[in-house]
TORKOL-4160 file (C-alpha; in steps of 0.2 Angstrom, whole numbers, padded with zeros to 4 digits, m for minus):
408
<pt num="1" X="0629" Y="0569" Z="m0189"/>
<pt num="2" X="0625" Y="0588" Z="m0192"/>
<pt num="3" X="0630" Y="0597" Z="m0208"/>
<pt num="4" X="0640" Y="0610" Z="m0209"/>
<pt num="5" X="0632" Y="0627" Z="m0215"/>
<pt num="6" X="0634" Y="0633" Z="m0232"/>
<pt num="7" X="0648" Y="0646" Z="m0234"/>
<pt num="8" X="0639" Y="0663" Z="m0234"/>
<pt num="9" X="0640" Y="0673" Z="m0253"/>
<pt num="10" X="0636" Y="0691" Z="m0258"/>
<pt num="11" X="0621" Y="0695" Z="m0269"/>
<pt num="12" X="0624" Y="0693" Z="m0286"/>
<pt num="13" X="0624" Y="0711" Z="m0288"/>
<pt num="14" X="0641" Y="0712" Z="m0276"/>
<pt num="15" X="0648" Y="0697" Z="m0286"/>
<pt num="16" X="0647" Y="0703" Z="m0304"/>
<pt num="17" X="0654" Y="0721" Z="m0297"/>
<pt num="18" X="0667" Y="0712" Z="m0289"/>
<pt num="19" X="0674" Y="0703" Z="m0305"/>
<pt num="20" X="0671" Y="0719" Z="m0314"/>
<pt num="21" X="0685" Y="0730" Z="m0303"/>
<pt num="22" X="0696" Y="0716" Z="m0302"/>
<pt num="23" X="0696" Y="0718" Z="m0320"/>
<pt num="24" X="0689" Y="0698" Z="m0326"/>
<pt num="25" X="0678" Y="0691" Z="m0338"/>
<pt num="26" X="0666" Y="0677" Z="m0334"/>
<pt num="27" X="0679" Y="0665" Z="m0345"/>
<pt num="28" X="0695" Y="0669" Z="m0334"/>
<pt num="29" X="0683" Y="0667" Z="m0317"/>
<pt num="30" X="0676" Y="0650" Z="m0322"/>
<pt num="31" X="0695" Y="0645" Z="m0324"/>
<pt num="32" X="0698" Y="0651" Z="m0308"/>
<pt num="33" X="0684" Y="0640" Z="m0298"/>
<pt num="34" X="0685" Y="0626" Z="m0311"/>
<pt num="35" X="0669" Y="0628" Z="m0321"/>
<pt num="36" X="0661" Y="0632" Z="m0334"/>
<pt num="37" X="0655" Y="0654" Z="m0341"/>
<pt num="38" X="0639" Y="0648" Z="m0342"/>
<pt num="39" X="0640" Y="0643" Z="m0323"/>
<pt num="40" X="0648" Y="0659" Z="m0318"/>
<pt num="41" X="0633" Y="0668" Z="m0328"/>
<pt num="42" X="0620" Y="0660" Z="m0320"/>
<pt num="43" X="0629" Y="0662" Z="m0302"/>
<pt num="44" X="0631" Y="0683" Z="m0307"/>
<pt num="45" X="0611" Y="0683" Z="m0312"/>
<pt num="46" X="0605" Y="0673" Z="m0298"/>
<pt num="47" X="0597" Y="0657" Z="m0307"/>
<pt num="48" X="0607" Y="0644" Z="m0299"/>
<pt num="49" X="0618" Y="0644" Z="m0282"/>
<pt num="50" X="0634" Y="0636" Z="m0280"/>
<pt num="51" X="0636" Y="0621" Z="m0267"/>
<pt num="52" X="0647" Y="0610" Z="m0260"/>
<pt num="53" X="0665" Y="0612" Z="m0266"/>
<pt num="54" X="0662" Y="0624" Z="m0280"/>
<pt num="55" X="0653" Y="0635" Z="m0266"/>
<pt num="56" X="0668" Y="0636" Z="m0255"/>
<pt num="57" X="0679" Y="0641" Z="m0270"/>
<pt num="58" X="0671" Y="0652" Z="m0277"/>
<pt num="59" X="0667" Y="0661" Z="m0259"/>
<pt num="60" X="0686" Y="0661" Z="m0257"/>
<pt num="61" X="0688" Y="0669" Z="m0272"/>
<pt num="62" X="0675" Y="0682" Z="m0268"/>
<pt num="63" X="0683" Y="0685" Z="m0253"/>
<pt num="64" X="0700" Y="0687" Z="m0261"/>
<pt num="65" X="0693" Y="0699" Z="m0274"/>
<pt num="66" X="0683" Y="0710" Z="m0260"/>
<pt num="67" X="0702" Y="0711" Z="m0250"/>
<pt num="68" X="0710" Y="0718" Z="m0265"/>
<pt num="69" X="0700" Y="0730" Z="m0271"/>
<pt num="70" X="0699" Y="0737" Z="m0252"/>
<pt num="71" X="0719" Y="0736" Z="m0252"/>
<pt num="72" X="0717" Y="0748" Z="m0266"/>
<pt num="73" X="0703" Y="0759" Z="m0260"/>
<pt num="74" X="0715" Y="0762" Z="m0244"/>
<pt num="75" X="0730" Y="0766" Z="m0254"/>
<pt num="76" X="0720" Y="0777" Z="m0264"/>
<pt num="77" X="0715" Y="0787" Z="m0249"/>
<pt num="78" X="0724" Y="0803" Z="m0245"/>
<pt num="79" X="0734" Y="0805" Z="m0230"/>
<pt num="80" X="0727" Y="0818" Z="m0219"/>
<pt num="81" X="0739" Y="0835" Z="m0219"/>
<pt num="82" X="0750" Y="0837" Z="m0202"/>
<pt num="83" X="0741" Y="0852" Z="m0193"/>
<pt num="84" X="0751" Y="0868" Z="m0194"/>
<pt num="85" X="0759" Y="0877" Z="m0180"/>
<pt num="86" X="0754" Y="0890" Z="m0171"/>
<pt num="87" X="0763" Y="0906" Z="m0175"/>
<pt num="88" X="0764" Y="0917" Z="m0162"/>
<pt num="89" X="0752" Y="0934" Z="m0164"/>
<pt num="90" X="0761" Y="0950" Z="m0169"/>
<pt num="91" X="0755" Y="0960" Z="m0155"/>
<pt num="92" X="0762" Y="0946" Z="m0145"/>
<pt num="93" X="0779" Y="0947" Z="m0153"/>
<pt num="94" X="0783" Y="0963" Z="m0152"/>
<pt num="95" X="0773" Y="0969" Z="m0136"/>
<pt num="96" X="0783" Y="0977" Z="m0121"/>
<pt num="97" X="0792" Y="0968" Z="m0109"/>
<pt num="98" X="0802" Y="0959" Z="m0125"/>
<pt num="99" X="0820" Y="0965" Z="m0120"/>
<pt num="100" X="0830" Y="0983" Z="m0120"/>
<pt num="101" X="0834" Y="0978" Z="m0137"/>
<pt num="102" X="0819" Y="0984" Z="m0139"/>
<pt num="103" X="0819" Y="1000" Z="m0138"/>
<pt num="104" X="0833" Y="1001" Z="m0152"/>
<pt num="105" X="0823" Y="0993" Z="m0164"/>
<pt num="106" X="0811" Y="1001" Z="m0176"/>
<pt num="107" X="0796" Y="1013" Z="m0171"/>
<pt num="108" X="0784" Y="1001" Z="m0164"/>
<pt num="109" X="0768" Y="1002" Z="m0174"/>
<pt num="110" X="0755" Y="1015" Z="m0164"/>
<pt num="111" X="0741" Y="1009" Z="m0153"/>
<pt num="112" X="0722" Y="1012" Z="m0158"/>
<pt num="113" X="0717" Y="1025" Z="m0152"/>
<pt num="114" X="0704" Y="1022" Z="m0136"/>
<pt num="115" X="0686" Y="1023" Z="m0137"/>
<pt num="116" X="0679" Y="1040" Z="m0132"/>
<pt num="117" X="0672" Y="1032" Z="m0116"/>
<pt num="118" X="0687" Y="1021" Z="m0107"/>
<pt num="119" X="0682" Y="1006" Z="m0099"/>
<pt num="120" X="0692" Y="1001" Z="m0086"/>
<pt num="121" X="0695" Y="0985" Z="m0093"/>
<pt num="122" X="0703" Y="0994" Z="m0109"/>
<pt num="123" X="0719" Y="0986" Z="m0105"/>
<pt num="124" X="0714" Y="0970" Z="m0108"/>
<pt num="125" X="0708" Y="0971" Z="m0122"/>
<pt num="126" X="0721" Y="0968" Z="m0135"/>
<pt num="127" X="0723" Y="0951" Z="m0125"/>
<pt num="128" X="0702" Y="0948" Z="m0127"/>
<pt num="129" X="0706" Y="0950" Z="m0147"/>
<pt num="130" X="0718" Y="0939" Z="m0148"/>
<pt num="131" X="0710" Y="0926" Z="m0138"/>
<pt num="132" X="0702" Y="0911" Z="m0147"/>
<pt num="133" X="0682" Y="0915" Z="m0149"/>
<pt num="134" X="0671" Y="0903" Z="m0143"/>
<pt num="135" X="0669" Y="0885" Z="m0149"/>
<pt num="136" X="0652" Y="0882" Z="m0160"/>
<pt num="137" X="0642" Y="0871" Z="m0152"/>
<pt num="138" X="0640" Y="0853" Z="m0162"/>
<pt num="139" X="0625" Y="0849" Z="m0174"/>
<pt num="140" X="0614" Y="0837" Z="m0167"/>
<pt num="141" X="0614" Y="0821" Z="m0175"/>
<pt num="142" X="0600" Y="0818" Z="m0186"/>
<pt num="143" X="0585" Y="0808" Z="m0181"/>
<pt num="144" X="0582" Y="0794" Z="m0190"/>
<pt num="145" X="0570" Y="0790" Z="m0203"/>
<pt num="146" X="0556" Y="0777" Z="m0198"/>
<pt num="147" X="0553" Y="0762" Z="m0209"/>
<pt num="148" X="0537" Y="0771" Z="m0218"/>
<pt num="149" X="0545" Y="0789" Z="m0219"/>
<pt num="150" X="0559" Y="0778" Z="m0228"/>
<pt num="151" X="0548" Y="0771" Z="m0240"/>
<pt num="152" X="0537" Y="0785" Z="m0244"/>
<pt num="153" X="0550" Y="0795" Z="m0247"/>
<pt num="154" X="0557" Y="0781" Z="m0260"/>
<pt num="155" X="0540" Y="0781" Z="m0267"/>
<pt num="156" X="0541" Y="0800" Z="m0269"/>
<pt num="157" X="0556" Y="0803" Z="m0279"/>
<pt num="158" X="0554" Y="0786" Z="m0292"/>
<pt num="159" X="0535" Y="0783" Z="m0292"/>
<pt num="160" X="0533" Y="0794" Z="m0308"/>
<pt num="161" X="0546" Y="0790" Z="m0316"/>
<pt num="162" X="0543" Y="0771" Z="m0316"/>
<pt num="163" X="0526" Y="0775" Z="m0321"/>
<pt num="164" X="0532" Y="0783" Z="m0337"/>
<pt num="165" X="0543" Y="0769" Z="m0340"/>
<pt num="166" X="0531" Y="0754" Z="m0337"/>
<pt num="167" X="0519" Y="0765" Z="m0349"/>
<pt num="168" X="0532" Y="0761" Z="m0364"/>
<pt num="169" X="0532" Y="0745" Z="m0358"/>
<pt num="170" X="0513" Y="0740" Z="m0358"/>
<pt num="171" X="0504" Y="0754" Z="m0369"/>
<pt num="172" X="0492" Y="0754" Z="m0355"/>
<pt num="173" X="0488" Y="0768" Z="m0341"/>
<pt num="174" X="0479" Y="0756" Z="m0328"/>
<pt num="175" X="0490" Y="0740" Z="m0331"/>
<pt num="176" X="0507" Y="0753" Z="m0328"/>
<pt num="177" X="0500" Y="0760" Z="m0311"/>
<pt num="178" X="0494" Y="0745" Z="m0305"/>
<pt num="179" X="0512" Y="0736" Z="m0308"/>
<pt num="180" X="0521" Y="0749" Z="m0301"/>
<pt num="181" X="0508" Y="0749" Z="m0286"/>
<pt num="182" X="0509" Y="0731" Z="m0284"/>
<pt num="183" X="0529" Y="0733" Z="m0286"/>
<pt num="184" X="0532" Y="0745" Z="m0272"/>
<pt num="185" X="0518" Y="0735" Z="m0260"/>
<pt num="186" X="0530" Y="0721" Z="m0263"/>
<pt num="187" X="0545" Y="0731" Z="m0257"/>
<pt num="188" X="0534" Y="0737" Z="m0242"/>
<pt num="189" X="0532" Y="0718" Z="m0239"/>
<pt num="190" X="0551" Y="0713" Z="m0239"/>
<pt num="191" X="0555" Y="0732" Z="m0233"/>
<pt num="192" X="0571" Y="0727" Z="m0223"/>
<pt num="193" X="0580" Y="0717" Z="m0238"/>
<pt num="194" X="0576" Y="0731" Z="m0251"/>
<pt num="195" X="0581" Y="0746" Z="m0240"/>
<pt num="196" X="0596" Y="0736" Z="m0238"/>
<pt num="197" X="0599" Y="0734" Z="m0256"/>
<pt num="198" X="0612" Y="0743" Z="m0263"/>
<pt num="199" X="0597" Y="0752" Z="m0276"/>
<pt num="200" X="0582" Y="0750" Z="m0271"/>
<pt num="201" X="0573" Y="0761" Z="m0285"/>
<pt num="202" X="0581" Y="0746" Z="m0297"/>
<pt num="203" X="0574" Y="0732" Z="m0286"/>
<pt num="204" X="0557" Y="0741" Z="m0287"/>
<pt num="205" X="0560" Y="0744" Z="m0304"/>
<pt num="206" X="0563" Y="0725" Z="m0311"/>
<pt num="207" X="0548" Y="0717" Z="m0300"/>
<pt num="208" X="0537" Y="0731" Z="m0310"/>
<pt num="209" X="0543" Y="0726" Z="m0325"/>
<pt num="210" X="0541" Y="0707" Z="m0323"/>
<pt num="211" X="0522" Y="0711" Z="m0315"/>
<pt num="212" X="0518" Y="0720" Z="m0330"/>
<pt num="213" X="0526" Y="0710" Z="m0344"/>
<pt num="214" X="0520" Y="0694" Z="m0335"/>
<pt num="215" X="0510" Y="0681" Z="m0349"/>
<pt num="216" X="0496" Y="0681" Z="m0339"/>
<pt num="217" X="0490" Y="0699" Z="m0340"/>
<pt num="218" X="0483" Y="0694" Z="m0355"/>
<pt num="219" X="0469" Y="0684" Z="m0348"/>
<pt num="220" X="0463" Y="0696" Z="m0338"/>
<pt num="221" X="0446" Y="0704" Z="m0344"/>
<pt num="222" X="0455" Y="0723" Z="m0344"/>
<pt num="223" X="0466" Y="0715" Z="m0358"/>
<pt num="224" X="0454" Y="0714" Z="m0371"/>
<pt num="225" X="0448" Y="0732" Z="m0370"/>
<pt num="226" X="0462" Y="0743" Z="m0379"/>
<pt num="227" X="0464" Y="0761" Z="m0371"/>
<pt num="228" X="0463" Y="0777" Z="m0380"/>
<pt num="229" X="0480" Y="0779" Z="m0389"/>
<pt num="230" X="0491" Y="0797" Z="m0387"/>
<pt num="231" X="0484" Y="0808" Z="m0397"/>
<pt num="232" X="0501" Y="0813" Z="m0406"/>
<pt num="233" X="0503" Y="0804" Z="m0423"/>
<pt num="234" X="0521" Y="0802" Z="m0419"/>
<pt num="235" X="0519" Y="0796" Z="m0402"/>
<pt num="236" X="0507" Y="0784" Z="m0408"/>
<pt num="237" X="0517" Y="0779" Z="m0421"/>
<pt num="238" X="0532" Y="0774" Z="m0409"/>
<pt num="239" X="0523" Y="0768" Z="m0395"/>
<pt num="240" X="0514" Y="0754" Z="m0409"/>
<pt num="241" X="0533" Y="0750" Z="m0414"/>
<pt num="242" X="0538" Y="0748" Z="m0396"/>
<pt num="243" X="0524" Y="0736" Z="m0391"/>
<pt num="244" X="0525" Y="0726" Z="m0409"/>
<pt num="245" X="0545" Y="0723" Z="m0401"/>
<pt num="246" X="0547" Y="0706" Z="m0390"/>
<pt num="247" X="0545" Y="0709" Z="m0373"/>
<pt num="248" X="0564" Y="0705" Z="m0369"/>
<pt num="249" X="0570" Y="0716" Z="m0381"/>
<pt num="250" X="0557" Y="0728" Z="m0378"/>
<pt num="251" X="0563" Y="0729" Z="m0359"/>
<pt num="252" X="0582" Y="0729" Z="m0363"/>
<pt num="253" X="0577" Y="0746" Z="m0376"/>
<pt num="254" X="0568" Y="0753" Z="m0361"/>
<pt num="255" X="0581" Y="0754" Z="m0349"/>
<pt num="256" X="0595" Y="0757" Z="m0359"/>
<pt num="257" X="0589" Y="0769" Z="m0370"/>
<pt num="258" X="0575" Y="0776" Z="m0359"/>
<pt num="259" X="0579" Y="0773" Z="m0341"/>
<pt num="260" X="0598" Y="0778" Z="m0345"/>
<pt num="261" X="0607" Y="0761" Z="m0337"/>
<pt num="262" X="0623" Y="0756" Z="m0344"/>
<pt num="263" X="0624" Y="0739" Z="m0353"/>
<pt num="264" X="0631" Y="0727" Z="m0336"/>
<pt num="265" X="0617" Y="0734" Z="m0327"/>
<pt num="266" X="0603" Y="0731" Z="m0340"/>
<pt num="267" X="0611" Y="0712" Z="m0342"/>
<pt num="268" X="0611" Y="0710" Z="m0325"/>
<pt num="269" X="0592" Y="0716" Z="m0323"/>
<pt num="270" X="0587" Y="0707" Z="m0335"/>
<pt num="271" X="0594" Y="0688" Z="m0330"/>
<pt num="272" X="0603" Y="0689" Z="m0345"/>
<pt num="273" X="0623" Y="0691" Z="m0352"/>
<pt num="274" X="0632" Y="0704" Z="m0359"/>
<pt num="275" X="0632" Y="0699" Z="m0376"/>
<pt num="276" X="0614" Y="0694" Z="m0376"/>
<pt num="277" X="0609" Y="0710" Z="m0368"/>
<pt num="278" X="0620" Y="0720" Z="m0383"/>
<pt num="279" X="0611" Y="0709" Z="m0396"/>
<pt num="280" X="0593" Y="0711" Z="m0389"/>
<pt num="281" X="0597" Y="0730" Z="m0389"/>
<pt num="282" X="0602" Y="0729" Z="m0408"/>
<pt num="283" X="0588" Y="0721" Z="m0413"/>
<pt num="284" X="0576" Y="0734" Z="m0406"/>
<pt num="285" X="0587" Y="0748" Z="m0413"/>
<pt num="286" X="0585" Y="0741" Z="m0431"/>
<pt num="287" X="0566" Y="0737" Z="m0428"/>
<pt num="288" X="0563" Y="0755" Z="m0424"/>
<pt num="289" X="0576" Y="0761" Z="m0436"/>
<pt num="290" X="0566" Y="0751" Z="m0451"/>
<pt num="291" X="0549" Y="0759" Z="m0446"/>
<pt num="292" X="0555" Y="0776" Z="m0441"/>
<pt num="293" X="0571" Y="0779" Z="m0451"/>
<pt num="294" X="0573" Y="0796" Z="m0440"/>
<pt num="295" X="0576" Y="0785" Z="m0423"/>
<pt num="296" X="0592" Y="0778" Z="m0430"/>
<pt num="297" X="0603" Y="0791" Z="m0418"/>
<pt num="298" X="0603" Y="0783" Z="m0400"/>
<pt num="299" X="0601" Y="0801" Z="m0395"/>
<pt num="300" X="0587" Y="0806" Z="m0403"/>
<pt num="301" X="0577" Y="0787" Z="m0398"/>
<pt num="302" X="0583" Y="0791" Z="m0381"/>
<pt num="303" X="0575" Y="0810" Z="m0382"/>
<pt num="304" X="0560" Y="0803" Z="m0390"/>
<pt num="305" X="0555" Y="0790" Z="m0378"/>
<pt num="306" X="0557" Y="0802" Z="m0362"/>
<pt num="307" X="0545" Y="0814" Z="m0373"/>
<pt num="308" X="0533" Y="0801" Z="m0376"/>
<pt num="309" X="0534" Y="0796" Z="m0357"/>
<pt num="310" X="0533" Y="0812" Z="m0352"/>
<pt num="311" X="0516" Y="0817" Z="m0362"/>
<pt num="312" X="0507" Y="0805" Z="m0351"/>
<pt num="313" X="0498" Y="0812" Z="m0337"/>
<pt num="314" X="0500" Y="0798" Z="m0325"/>
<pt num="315" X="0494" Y="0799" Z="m0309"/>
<pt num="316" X="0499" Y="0789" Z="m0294"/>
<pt num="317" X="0493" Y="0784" Z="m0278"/>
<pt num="318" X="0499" Y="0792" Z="m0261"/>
<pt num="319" X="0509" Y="0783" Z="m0252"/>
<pt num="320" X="0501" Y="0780" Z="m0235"/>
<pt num="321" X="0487" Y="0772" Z="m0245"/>
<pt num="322" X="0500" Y="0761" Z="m0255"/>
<pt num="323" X="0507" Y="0753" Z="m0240"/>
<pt num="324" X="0489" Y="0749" Z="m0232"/>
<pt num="325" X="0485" Y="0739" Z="m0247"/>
<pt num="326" X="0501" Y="0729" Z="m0247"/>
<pt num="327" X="0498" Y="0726" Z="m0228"/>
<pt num="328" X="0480" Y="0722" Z="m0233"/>
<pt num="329" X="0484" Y="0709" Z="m0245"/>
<pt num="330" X="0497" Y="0702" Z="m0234"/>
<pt num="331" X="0484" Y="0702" Z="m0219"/>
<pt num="332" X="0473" Y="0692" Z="m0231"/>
<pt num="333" X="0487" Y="0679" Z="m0237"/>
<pt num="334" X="0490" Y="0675" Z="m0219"/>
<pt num="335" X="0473" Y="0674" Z="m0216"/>
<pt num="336" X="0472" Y="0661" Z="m0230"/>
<pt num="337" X="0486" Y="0650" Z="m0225"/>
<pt num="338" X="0480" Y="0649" Z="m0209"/>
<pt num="339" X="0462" Y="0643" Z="m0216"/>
<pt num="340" X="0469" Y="0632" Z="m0228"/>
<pt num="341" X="0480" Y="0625" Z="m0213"/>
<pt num="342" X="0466" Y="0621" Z="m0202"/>
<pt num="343" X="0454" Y="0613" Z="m0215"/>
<pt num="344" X="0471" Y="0601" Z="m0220"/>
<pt num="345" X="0472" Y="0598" Z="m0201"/>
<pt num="346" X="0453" Y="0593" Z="m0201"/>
<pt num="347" X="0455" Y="0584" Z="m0215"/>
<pt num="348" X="0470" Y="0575" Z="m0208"/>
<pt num="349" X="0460" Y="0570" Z="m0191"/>
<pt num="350" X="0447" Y="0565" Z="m0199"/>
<pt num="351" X="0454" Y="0554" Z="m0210"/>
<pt num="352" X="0462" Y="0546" Z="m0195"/>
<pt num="353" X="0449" Y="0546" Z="m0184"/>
<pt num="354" X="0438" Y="0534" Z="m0196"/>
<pt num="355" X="0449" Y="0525" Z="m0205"/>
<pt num="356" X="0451" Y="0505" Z="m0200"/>
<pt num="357" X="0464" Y="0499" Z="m0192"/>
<pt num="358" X="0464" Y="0479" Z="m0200"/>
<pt num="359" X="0459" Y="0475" Z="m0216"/>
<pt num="360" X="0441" Y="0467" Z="m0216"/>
<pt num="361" X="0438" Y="0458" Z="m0232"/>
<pt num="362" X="0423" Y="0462" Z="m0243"/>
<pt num="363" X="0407" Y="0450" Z="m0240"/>
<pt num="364" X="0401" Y="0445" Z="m0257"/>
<pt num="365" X="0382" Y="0451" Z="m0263"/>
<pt num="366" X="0370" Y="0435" Z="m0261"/>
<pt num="367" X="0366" Y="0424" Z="m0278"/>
<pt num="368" X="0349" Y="0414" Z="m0279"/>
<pt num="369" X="0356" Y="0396" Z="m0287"/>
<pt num="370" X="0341" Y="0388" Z="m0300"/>
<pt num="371" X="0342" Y="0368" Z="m0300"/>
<pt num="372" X="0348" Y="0364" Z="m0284"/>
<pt num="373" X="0334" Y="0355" Z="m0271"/>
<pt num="374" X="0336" Y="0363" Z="m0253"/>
<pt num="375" X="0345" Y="0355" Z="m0243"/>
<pt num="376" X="0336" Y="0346" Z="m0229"/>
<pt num="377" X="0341" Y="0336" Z="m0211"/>
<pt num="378" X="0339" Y="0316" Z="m0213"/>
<pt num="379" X="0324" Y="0310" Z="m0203"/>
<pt num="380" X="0316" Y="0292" Z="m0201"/>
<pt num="381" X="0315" Y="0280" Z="m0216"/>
<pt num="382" X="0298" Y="0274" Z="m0222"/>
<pt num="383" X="0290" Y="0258" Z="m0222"/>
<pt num="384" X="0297" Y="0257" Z="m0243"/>
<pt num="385" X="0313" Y="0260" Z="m0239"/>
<pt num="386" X="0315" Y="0247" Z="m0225"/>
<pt num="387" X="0307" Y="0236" Z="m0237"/>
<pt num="388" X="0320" Y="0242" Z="m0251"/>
<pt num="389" X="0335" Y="0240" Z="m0238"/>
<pt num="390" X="0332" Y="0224" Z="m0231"/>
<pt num="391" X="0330" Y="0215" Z="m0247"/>
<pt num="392" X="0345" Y="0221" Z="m0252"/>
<pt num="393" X="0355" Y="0215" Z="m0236"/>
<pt num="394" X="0346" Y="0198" Z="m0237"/>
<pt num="395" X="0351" Y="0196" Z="m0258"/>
<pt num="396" X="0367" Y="0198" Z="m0264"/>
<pt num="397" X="0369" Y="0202" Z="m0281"/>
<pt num="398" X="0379" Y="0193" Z="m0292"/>
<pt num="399" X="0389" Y="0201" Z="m0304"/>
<pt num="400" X="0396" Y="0194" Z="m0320"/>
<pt num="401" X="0411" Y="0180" Z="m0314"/>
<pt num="402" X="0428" Y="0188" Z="m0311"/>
<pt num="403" X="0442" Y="0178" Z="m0323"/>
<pt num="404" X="0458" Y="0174" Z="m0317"/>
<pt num="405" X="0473" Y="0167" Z="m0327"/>
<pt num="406" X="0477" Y="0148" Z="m0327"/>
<pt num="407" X="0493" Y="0140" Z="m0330"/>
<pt num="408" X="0492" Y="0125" Z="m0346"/>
């Protein structure tokens, strides 16, 4: 018996937009499929999926939320305007030939004067004027972009801009180029899904941000040698209060504040909810207020982190060579798999090829026995023992009387 295949879902992106025009909070939506918000959060940030019959539901919902808010996109649409008649021209209307009832009317406007030279075609010419003029030709459609112009011209236009924003996130210069490189490798990698996405420049943007705030950069030897800081005591000052932050809240400061995203989105790219998102983003405003008391005005945080930013002169890779080292690393993971797949099928043969096929029990290690005389065949008696054996054939040997029990 085959199963059925899973009712197809929008990307968690599409979902939470959808409940956000239909105008629903995550509580009134998890009444709806019969679940709990939390569910419905972690559905919206894409932790968990929904299976069985909570998928269908919700799928049907979905669906349902997608038809109405195209119902009102289409009434929302003006109507085209009814194309107006064509009036008659002037010089039409009131030429010759129009009735005698012409002549009675009002002096008929005067002719221009001919050119100096008549052509013989002069006649015709008030008819050449008010003929249509000639039809433009149409634009050619424009060619396509390839899948590298596509992606270099992505890396062009938001490549510097993340690098600023993953500086305020690391304090570090190498660490923010590399993430950002790493990042847009990645994209080059899975290019058809992100230049699908509905923002690519945020999907490149979060997998920089989770590769540069990722625990394990601090093993790596670059880690333990700091970088020069800026040399502006102010920017210093913030960019120590903005590492001293926890990287959540650190992140959620960044692209509110710095990047400009409005509070869904920031939730959303953070895997987080609305209200946590709010409450990480007060807590980084008041630790920023406490130690720079003159940061308490979102705008001015907002214009003092895109001056700190732009202070940096980071510089980033060209991307030709950016996609030759994502198609590099990928070369060398295939290469690995395949290696590592034909050692396991070695392995694998091997281990069948000498393996026994019945169990043979284990033959115990030999033990030299003390106090026992070798054992020997039996041979031909000696003249003693003949003696010894016939006597005691020819006597019997009494033993002690037996006693029986006698009646009195």
């Amino acid at each position: 018996m085959t199963r059925s295949p899973a009712t197809p879902l929008p990307s968690p992106k599409a979902r939470r937009r959808l409940r956000e025009t239909a105008a629903l909070t995550q509580t009134q939506l998890a009444e709806r499929v019969g679940v709990a918000p939390g569910t419905v959060r972690a559905w919206e940030s894409g932790r968990t999926t929904p299976r069985g019959r909570k998928r269908e539901a919700y799928a049907k919902l979905l669906k349902t939320l997608a038809e109405e808010e195209a119902a009102r996109q289409a009434t929302q649409t003006p109507e085209p305007a009814p194309p107006h008649e064509t009036e008659p021209a002037p010089d039409q209307a009131s030429g010759p030939g129009n009735g005698p009832g012409a002549e009675a009317g009002p002096e008929p406007v005067p002719k221009q004067e001919p050119a100096p030279e008549p052509q013989p075609e002069s006649a015709s010419e008030p008819a050449r004027d008010s003929a249509p003029g000639p039809v433009p030709e149409p634009r050619p459609a424009p060619t396509p972009l390839t899948p590298a112009q596509a992606f270099d011209a992505l890396y062009e236009f938001s490549a510097p801009a993340l690098l600023r924003q993953t500086f305020l996130l690391t304090g570090r210069r190498e660490q923010a180029r590399e993430s950002v490189e790493r990042a847009f490798q990645t994209a080059w990698e899975r290019w058809p899904e992100v230049a699908r996405d509905r923002d690519p420049v945020g999907w490149v943007r979060a997998t920089a941000y989770e590769y540069a705030l990722s625990p394990w950069q601090r093993f790596r030897p670059r880690h333990r040698h700091p970088e020069p800081p800026p040399a502006d005591p102010g920017d210093r000052t913030l960019l120590n209060t903005l590492l001293r932050l926890p990287p959540r809240h650190r992140r959620t400061l960044v692209l509110y504040d710095g990047v400009g995203l409005d509070l869904p989105e920031t939730a959303a790219e953070t895997e987080a909810s609305t209200p946590a998102a709010a409450h990480r983003l007060l807590r980084a405003r008041e630790a920023v207020a406490d130690r720079l008391p003159a940061l308490a005005d979102p705008q001015v945080l907002h214009q003092r982190l895109a001056e700190l930013a732009s202070n940096e002169r980071l510089g980033a890779a060209r991307p030709p060579s950016v996609r030759r080292g994502g198609e590099r690393r990928a070369r060398f993971r295939t290469r690995a798999a395949i290696a590592f797949t034909v050692a396991l099928i070695g392995t694998t043969a091997l281990t069948v090829r000498t393996a026994p096929t019945h169990y043979e029990p284990p033959v115990s290690p030999g033990q030299a026995v003390r106090g026992v005389p070798p054992r020997v065949a039996p041979g031909s008696l000696s003249d003693e023992e003949l003696e010894l054996r016939q006597k005691l054939r020819d006597q019997l040997q009494d033993g002690p009387e037996r006693l029986s029990p006698r009646l009195e």
